[in-house]
C-alpha positions in Angstrom: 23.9 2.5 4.9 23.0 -1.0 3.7 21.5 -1.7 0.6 18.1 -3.5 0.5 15.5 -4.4 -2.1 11.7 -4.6 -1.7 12.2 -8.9 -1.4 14.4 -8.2 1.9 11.8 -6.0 3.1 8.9 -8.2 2.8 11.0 -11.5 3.7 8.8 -14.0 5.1 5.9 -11.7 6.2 2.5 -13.3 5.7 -0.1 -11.3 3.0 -3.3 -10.2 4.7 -6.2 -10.6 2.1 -10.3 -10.3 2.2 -12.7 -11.2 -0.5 -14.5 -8.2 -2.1 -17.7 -9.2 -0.6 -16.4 -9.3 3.3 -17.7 -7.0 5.7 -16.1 -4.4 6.8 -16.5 -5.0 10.7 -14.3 -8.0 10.0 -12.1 -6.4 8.1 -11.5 -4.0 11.0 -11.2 -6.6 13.0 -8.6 -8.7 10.8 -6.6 -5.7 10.8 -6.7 -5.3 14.5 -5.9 -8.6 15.1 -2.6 -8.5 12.6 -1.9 -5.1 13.1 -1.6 -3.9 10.5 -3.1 -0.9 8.3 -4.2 -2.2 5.0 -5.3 -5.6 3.3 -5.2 -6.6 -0.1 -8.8 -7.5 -1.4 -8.5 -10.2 -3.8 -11.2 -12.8 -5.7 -9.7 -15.7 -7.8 -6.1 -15.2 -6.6 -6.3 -11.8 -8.3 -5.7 -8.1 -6.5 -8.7 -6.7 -7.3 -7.9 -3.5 -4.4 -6.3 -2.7 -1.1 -8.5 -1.7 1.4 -6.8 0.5 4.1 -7.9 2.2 7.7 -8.5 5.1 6.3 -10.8 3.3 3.4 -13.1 2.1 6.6 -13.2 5.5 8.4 -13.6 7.8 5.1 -15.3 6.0 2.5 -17.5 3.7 5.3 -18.2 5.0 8.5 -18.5 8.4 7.4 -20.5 8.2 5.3 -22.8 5.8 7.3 -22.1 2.6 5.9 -23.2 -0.7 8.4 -20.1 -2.0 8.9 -21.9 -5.1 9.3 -23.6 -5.0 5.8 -21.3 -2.8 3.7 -18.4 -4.9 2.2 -14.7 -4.4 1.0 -15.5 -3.6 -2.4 -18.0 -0.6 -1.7 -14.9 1.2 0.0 -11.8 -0.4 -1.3 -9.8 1.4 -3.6 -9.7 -0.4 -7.0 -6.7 -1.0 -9.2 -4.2 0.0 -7.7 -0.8 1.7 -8.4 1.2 -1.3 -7.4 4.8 -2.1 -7.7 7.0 -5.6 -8.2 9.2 -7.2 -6.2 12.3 -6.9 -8.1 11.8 -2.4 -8.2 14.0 -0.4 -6.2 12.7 1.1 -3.1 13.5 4.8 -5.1 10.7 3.2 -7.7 8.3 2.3 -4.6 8.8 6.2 -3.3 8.4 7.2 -6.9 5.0 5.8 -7.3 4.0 8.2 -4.1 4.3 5.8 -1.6 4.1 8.3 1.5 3.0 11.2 -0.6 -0.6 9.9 -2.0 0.0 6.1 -0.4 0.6 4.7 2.5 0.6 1.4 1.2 1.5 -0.5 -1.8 0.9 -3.7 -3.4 3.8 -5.6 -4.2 3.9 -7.9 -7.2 5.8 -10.8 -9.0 4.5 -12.2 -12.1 1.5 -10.4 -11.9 0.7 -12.3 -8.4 0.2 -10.4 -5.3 3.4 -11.0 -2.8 2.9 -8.5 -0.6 1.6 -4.8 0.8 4.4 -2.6 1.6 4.1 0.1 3.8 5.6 3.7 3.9 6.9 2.7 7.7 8.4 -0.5 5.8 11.1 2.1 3.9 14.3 2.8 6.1 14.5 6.6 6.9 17.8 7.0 5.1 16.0 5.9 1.8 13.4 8.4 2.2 15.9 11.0 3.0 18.1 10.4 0.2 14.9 10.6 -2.1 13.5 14.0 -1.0 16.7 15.4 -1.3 16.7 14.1 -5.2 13.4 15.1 -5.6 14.6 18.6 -4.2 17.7 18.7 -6.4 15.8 17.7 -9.7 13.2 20.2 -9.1 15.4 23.1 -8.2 17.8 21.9 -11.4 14.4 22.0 -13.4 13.3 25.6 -12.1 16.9 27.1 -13.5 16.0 26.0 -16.9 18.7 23.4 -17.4 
């Protein structure tokens, strides 16, 4: 297995954004058009949430938001769990990416550089990491 690092993963891929006040039927159809499942809504050139498919179909449609009317902010989720460039992918999976997440901001400096996504992580990562997860829990249920 080689070893990568969040910057490797997000190498040159472009950061999808919206503004707080877009609406969500563009925002559904940004994502389409990119494909991809979550966009970082920012205002000033700061994250102010990520706003994800599920967002639009739970939080929006519903509960019988206009998709034409209701914006980003009434369904994004706010501040959220984020994670900088320079962590290691066990730190990503850590901070329940794939567990509670599916996506995750990515930081540097405290400027967004990009979302990463639970399909982004190589399967041998995730492996390796559920088996920890296993082995500290089981070492922590003996008592030691």
């Amino acid at each position: 297995m080689s070893t990568t690092t969040l910057r490797a993963l997000l190498a040159n891929r472009p950061i999808h954004t919206v503004s707080p006040d877009t609406p969500l039927r563009e925002v559904a159809l940004k994502m389409a058009q990119q494909r991809v499942g979550a966009v970082a809504v920012t205002a000033g050139g700061t994250l102010r949430g990520i706003l994800t498919e599920r967002d639009i179909v739970f939080r929006g449609v519903a509960q019988g938001l206009a998709s034409d009317t209701a914006t980003a902010d009434q369904v994004m989720t706010p501040d959220p769990v984020t994670v900088d460039i320079d962590d290691a992918i066990s730190d990503a999976l850590a901070a329940k990416l794939g567990d509670a997440f599916r996506h995750l901001p990515v930081m540097e400096n405290g400027t967004l550089v990009g979302i990463l996504s639970f399909r982004d992580i190589p399967a041998e990562y995730v492996m390796m990491f559920e088996r920890f997860r296993e082995m500290s829990s089981a070492h922590a249920d003996d008592g030691a």
